[in-house]
C-alpha positions in Angstrom: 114.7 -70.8 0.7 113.3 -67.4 -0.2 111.4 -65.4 2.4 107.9 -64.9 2.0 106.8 -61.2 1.5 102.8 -60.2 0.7 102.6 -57.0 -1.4 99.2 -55.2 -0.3 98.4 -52.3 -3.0 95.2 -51.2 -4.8 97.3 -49.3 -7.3 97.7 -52.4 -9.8 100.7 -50.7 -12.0 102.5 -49.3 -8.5 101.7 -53.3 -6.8 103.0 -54.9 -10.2 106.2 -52.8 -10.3 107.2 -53.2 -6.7 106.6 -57.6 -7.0 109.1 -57.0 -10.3 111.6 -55.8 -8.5 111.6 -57.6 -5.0 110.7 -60.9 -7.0 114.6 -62.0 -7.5 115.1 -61.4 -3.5 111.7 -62.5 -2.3 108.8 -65.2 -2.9 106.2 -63.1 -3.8 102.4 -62.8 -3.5 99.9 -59.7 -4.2 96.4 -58.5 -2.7 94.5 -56.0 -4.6 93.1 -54.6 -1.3 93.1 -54.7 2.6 90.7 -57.3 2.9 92.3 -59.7 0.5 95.7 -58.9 2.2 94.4 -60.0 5.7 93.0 -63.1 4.3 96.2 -64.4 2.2 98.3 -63.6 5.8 96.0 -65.6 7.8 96.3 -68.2 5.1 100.1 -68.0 3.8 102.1 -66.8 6.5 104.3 -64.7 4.9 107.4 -63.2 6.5 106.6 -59.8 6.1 103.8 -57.5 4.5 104.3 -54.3 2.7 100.7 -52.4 2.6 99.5 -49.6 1.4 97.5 -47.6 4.1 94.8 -45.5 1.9 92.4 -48.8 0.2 89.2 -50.0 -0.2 87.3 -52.4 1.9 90.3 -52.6 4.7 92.8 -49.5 5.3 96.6 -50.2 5.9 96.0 -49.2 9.8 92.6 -51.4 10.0 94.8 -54.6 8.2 97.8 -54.0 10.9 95.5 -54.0 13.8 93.5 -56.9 12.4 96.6 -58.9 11.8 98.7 -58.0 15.0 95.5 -58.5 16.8 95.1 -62.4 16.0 98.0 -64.8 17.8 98.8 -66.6 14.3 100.1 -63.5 12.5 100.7 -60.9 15.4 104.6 -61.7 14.7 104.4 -60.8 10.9 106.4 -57.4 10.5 104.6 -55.1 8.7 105.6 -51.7 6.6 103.4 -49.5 6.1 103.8 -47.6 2.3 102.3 -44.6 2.0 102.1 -40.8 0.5 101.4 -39.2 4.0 104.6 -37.7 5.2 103.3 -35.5 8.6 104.4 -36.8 11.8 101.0 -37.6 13.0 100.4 -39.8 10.7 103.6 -41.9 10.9 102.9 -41.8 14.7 99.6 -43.3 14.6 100.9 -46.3 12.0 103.0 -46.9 14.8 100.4 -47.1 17.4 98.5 -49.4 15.8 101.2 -52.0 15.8 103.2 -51.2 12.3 106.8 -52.1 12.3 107.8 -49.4 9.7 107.0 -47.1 7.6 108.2 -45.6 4.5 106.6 -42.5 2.5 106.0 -43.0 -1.4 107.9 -42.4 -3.5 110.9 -44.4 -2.4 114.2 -45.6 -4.0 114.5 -49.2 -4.3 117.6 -49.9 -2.5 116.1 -47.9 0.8 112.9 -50.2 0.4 115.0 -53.6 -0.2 117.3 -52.6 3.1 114.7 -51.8 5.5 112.9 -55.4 4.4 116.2 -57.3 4.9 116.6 -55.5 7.9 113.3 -56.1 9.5 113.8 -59.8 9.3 117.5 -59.9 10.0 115.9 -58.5 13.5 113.5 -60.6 13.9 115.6 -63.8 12.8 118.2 -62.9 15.2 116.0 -62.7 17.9 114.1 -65.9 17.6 117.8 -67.4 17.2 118.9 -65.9 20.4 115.7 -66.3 23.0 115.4 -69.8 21.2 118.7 -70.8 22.7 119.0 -68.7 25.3 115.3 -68.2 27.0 114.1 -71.0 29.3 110.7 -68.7 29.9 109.9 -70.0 26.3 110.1 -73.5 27.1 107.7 -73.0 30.4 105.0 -71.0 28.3 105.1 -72.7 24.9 105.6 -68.8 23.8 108.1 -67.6 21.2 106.4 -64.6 19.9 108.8 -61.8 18.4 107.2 -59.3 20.4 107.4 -60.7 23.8 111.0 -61.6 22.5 111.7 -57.9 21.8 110.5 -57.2 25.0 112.8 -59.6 27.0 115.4 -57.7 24.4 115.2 -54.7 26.2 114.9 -55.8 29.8 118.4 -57.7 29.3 120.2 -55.6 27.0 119.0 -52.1 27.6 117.8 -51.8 30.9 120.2 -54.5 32.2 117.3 -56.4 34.4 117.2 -53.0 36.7 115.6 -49.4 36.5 112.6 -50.8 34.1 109.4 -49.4 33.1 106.7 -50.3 31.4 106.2 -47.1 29.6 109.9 -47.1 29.1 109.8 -50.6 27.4 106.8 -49.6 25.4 108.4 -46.4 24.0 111.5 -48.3 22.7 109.0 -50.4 21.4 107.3 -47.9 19.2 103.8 -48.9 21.0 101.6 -46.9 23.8 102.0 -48.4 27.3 98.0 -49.9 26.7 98.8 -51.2 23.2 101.7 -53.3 25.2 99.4 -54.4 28.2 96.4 -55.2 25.3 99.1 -57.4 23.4 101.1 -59.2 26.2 98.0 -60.0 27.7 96.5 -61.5 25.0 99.8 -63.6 24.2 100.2 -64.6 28.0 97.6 -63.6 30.2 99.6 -62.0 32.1 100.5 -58.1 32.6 103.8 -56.7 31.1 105.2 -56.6 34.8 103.6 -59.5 35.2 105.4 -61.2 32.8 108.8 -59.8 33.2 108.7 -60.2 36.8 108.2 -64.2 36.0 110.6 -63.8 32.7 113.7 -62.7 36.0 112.4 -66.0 38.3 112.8 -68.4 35.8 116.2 -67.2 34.8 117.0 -67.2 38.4 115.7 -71.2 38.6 117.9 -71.2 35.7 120.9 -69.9 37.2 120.5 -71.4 40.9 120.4 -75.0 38.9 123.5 -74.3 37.7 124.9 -73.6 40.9 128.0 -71.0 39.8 126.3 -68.0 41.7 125.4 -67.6 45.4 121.7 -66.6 46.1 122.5 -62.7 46.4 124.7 -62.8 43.2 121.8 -63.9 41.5 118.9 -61.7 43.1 121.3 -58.9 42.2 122.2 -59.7 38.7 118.2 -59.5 37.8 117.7 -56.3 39.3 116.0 -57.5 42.7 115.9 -54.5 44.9 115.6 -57.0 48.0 116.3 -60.5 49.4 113.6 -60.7 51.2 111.0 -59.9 47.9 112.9 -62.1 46.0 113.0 -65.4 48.3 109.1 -64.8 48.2 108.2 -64.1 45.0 110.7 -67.3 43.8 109.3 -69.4 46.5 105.6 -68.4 45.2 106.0 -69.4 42.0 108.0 -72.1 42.6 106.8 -73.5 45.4 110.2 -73.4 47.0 112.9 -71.1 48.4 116.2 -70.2 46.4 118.4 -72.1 48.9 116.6 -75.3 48.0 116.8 -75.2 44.3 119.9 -76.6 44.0 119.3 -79.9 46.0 116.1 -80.9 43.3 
């Protein structure tokens, strides 16, 4: 089955040519402006969204924050097309939550690559935290943002040496854009969540029984025994040593 990708354009001969040639790769649908590209996301879902950022009713930057703002299409890449090429304005597609950006005007084969590759990315990692993330189960989450964000704290920072501005750079966002977002997916801080993201992987790993206590404190990036017996036993409601006997 095709993936779904929204074309958002008020140039009707520029929107018209770009559907004609992603229509063999993609399923394709078109809004004429910002407004009627936020509505047809919030109603079809797509898989991603290539906007224009200079439109009437709703800018590019005003339909990415509307969009990543609201929990049912906050996972939807976005790429943000566009005529601007300065720094400062790529930056602050970025800060509102765009997942690329590419200037006008752009060769078809760079276009069609950085789409595939967008949701290669995010297909591999709902593949991977689906499998491999018990947090997901507990929460009922499975954003690609907090799954990105997991990403990093595994694979980059190897569960030690973390920060939230770190994470949030890698992530193309500001540090308060990150706290805004995870909170509103989870409640929770990014620390917060990360911290609790490291517990239930250690519950994960103590079940299994293959690792002693300290192997497993240490292999999350605990800087202590003694703060990781009580922030397990706090949200568990029990200590390490006794996870293995439920």
């Amino acid at each position: 089955m095709k993936k779904k990708v929204l074309i958002v354009e008020d140039n009707d001969k520029l929107r018209t040519t770009i559907a004609t040639l992603l229509e063999d790769h993609f399923d394709i649908s078109e809004a004429a402006d910002g407004r009627e590209g936020v509505d047809k996301a919030r109603l079809n879902r797509p898989d991603l969204i290539l906007s224009d950022i200079m439109m009437p009713e709703t800018n590019g930057y005003e339909l990415v924050d509307e969009l990543k703002g609201n929990k049912s299409t906050s996972h939807i890449p976005i790429v943000l097309l566009t005529a601007l090429s300065e720094d400062e304005k790529r930056i602050e597609g970025y800060n509102f939550g765009a997942d690329d950006y590419i200037v006008k005007p752009f060769k078809f084969d760079v276009l069609l690559s950085r789409i595939n590759n967008l949701l290669k990315t995010r297909d591999d990692l709902k593949r991977i935290y689906d499998k491999a993330s018990p947090i997901h189960h507990e929460f009922g989450v499975k954003d690609p943002m907090l799954s990105h964000m997991e990403a990093l704290l595994v694979n980059h920072f190897k569960f030690r040496n973390f920060s939230i501005p770190e994470i949030a750079e890698l992530m193309n966002m500001t540090p308060s854009k990150l706290e805004r977002e995870v909170k509103r997916l989870t409640g929770m801080t990014p620390i917060k969540y990360l911290n609790d993201f490291r517990l239930t992987k250690a519950k994960h790993m103590l079940t299994k029984g293959d690792l002693s206590i300290f192997e497993v404190s240490y292999a999350l990036g605990f800087k202590s025994m003694s703060y990781f017996g009580k922030a397990y036993k706090e949200k568990f409601g029990i200590a390490p040593s006794k996870t293995s006997e439920i």
